[in-house]
Residue, then its C-alpha position, 0 to 999 in steps of 0.5 A: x246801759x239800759x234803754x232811757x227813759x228821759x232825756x235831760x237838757x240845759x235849760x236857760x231861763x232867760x232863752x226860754x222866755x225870750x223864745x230862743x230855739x234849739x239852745x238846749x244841749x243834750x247832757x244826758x240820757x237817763x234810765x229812769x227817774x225816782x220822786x217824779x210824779x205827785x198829784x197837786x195837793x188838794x186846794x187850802x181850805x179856810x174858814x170865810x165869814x159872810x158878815x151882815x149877809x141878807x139872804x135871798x132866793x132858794x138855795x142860801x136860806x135852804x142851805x141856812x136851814x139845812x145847817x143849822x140841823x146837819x152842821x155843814x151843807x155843800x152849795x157848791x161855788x159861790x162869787x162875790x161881786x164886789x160893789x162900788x158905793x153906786x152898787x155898781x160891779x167893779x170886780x169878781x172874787x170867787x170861793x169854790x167848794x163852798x160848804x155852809x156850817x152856819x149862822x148867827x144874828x150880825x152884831x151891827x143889824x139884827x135883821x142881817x146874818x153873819x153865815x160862816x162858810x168852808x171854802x177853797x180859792x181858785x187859782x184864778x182870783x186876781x187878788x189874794x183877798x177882796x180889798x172893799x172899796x170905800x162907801x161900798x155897800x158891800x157884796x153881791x152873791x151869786x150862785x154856780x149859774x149866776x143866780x142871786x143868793x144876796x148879800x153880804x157887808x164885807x169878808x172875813x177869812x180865818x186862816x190856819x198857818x200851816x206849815x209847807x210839806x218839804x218834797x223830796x228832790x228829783x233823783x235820776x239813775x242810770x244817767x250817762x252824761x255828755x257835752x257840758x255836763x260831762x266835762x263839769x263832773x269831770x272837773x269836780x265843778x258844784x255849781x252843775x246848773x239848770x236844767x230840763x228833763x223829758x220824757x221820750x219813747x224807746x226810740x229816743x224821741x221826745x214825747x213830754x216834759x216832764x220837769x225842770x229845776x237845778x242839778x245840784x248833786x251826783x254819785x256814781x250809778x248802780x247801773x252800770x260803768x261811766x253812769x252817774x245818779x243825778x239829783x235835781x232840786x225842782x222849782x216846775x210841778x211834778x207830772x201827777x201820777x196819772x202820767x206815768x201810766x201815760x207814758x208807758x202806753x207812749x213809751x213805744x212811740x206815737x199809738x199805732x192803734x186807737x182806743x189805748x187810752x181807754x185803758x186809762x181811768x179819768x185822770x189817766x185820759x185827761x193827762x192823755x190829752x195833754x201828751x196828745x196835745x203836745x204831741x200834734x203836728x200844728x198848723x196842718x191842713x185841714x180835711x175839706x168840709x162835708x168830710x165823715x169822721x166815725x166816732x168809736x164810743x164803746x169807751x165814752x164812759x166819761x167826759x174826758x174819753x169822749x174828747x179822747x176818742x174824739x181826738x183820735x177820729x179826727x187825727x188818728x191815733x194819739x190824735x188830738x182835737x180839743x180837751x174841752x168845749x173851750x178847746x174844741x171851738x179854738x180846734x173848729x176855728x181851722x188848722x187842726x184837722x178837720x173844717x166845719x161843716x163835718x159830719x161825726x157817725x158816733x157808734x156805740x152812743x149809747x155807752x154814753x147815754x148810759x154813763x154821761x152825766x151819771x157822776x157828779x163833779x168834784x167842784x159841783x158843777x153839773x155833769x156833761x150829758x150826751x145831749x148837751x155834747x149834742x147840741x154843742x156840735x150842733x152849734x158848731x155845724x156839726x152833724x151827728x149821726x148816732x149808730 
């Protein structure tokens, strides 16, 4: 056998939920694995009508106009607030992506638009659709900052039914199976169970996971003697295709050098600080404050590689230290590594001068710039000095 890749484990739901500890059986150790990583697929887009909308401020009417003459104009996020019949918010209902394709005179007030939008929905929403109460004026519009766009009388969505893609089974080769699992082939059992599947360096520790679903066939390997090809039906999402590069540069353990990320494009340093989040030793003391940590930012070419070099000069290599501001304010909050106040000597700052801020956002939220990063850390007591 050649040297693993994955390890698989049982996997019991209900210990799982309960928060049982080292239930798991190791059943097998596997040499690699096929259909493992996919990229989500991109947000359903559908078609929303805005009916009986009253336009306000800039942005909605320019973005009527421009329509009318272009076809299909991005604005970006759009939030409806939904209205009680006082016109008071009792809820948030959000669109992301929005692009304006146009309008046309309501049938019931002439004075109002009926603007027909494309749009995707966040994972976020708390309801599948927006649900009017009675007597409610309708809606309130609002913008990616907040700002008022107007108002709209009620929703109506256009939806295509589409039919879902099938996705391939997860297949693991070379496998040599042990415990439970062993005796279940060697009994001809069918019904092999449920089970999870990690991802662990060339010295057999356990770097991620990496999926879990229900084994649910077997042939002998290619691979060698006694070793078995298992297929695994998955009901967890597929790592994306960014981990496996991830992976590779973890596949000898814990980075002994720093910078390795940065050999990684955008989505390749965001999985980065999932595997170095997962990966951090938690609730360790911190290093005093008034403490000096060097920034390298010869790579901070994005936002992701500036929490990535971050990470590393707090926690070393492979060090984790938030992946968002959001994060990074739950790290400074103590037990992560290092305690405010702290000084940061950023060397190289002006790679990220250069870069930061340069690419737009897919969902059209305004990039990150080195001086909101600095002033960020200024707010949270944290001197920069830029080298």
């Amino acid at each position: 056998m050649g040297e693993p890749k994955y390890l698989l484990l049982s996997y019991d739901r209900q210990a799982e939920f309960e928060g049982e500890q080292r239930y798991e059986e190791t059943w097998a150790l596997c040499e690699d694995a096929t259909d493992l990583f996919a990229d989500p697929p991109p947000p359903v887009r559908d078609l929303y009508e805005l009916l009986g909308c009253a336009p306000e401020g800039k942005l909605l009417p320019a973005a009527l106009i421009r329509a009318r003459a272009e076809g299909s104009v991005p604005l970006g996020a759009l939030t409806l607030e939904i209205l009680d019949k006082s016109g008071t918010t009792v809820g948030e209902w959000d669109l992301e992506d929005v692009h304006v394709l146009g309008d046309r005179p309501c049938a019931r007030d002439l004075t109002l638009r009926d603007v027909t939008v494309e749009a995707s929905e966040p994972a976020h929403n708390a309801w599948d659709y927006p649900q009017r109460p009675p007597l409610s004026p309708g809606y309130r519009l609002l913008g990616a900052t907040g700002e008022r766009l107007g108002t709209c009388r009620d929703l109506g969505r256009v939806r295509d039914v589409r039919d879902e893609p099938l996705e391939p089974p997860l297949r693991l080769l070379g496998c040599a199976p042990r415990g439970a699992l062993r005796a279940a082939l060697d009994a001809g059992e069918e019904d092999l169970g449920h089970a999870k599947v990690l991802r662990i360096d060339s010295s057999g520790r356990p770097v991620q996971p990496a999926a879990e679903g229900e084994l649910r066939a077997w042939i002998p390997s290619a691979r060698g003697p006694g070793l078995v090809d298992l297929t695994l039906d998955l009901w967890s999402e597929r790592p994306p295709l960014a981990a496996r590069e991830v992976w590779e540069l973890w596949g000898g353990g814990r980075p002994a050098e720093p910078n390795r990320w940065a050999r990684c494009e955008a989505d390749g340093r965001r999985f980065w600080l999932r595997t170095a989040l997962h990966n951090h030793a938690q609730y360790r003391e911190d290093r005093p404050p008034g403490t000096t940590y060097h920034l390298d930012g010869r790579h901070i070419t994005d936002e992701p590689g500036f929490f990535c070099a971050l990470g590393e000069a707090v926690n070393g290599p492979g060090g984790y230290f938030g992946w968002g501001f959001d994060t990074l304010a739950d790290c400074l909050c103590g037990q992560w590594g290092a305690a405010t106040p702290f000084t940061l000597v950023w060397h190289h700052a002006d790679v990220a001068r250069t870069c930061l801020g340069a690419t737009e956002h897919v969902d059209h939220h305004p990039p990150t710039t080195i001086e909101e990063i600095l002033d960020f850390l200024s707010e949270k007591r944290i001197g920069v000095r830029l080298a």
